[in-house]
C-alpha positions in Angstrom: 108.1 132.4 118.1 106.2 131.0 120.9 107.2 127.1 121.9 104.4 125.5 120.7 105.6 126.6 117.1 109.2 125.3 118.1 107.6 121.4 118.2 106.7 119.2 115.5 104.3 115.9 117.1 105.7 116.1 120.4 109.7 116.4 119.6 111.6 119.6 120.1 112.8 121.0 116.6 116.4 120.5 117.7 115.8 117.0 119.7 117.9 115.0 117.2 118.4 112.3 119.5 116.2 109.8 117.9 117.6 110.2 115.0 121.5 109.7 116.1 120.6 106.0 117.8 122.8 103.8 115.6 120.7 100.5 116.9 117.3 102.8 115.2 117.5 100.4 111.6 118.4 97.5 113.4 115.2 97.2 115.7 113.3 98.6 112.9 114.7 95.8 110.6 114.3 93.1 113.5 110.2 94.6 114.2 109.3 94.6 110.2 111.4 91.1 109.7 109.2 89.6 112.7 105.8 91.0 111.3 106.4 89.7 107.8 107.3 86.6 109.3 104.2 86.3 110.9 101.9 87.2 108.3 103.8 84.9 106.0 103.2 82.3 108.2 99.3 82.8 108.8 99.2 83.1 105.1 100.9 80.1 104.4 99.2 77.7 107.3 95.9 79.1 105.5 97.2 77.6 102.5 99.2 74.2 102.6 95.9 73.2 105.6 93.8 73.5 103.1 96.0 71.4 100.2 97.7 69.3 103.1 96.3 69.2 106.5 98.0 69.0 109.6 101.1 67.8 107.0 101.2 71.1 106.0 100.8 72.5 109.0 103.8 71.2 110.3 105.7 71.7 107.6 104.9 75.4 107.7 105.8 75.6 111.2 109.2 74.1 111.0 109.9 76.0 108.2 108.9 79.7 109.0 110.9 78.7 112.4 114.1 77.6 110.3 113.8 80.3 107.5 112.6 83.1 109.7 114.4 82.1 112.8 117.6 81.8 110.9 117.5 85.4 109.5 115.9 87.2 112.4 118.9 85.8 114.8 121.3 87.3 113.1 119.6 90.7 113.4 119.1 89.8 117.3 123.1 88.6 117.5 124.0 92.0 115.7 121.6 94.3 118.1 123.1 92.4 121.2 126.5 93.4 120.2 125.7 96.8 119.1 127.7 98.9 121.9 130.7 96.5 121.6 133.7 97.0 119.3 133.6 96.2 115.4 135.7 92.8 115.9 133.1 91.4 118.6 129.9 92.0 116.9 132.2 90.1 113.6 132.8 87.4 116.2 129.5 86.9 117.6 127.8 87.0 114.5 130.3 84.6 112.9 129.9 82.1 115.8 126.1 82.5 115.9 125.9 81.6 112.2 128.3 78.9 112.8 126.1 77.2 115.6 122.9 77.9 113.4 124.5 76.3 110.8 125.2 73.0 113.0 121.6 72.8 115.0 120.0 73.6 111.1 121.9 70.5 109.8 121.1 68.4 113.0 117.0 69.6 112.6 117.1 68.5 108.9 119.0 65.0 109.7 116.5 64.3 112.5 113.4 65.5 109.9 114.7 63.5 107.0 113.6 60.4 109.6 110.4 61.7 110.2 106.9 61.9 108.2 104.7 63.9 110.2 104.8 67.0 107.6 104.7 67.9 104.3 108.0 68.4 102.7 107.0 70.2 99.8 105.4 72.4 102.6 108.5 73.0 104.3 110.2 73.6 101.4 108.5 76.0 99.7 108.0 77.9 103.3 111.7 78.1 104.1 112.0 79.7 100.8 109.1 82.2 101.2 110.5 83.2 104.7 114.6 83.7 103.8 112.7 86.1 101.3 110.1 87.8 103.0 112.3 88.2 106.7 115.4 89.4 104.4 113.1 92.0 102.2 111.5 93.2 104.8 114.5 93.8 107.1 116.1 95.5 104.2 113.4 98.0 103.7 113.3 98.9 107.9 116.6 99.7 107.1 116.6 101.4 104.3 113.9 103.9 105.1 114.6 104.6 108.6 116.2 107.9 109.0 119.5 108.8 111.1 121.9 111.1 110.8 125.1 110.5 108.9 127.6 112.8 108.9 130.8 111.2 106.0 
């Protein structure tokens, strides 16, 4: 058997290496969660301008950034503690969802005095995005292959 038989696009039959990199579903989660996010977005800024203008603008802006922004951190606040021990990645990911929690309830008390977007807008886009960012990153997750060894 000659070594050009011995690899498969580029990788070594027995380079496994890829495939044992615990962070692999996590950045495949976080890239797939982002994407989504984005077309989401496009789709939905195509949509409310054209029933609300620049209300609807708005309020798809703010809300892909809160719905998106509030899933998609907690991926990035799990992949920056990845290499640390079980109990630090359950406090940093605590504490992050804790301070989320306080800046999203400060954001919506400062928009409730506002009326430069559409509410319905933001609504419905906060909505769309918790769904779309959390589907998404499921699926990168689930069909990402690593080994597991139980």
């Amino acid at each position: 058997m000659n070594t050009s038989d011995a690899r498969t696009s580029g990788h070594a039959v027995n380079d496994t290496s890829e495939f044992q990199d615990h962070r692999r579903p996590l950045i495949r989660a976080f890239k797939a969660g982002g994407w989504a996010l984005i077309a989401m977005t496009i789709i939905s800024l195509a949509i409310w301008g054209s029933i609300r203008d620049l209300p609807g603008i708005w309020g798809v802006l703010i809300g892909a950034a809160i719905g998106g922004g509030f899933v998609l951190l907690t991926v990035a606040s799990v992949l920056a503690t990845s290499g640390t021990s079980p109990s630090t990645t359950m406090a940093v990911v605590l504490g992050s969802w804790l301070v989320k929690l306080i800046v999203l309830i400060l954001a919506l008390m400062w928009l409730r005095t506002m009326d430069f977007y559409d509410t319905t807008a933001l609504g419905v886009t906060v909505i769309l995005a918790l769904i779309v960012v959390l589907a998404t990153e499921v699926w990168g997750v689930m069909t990402t292959n690593v080994t597991y060894v139980g």
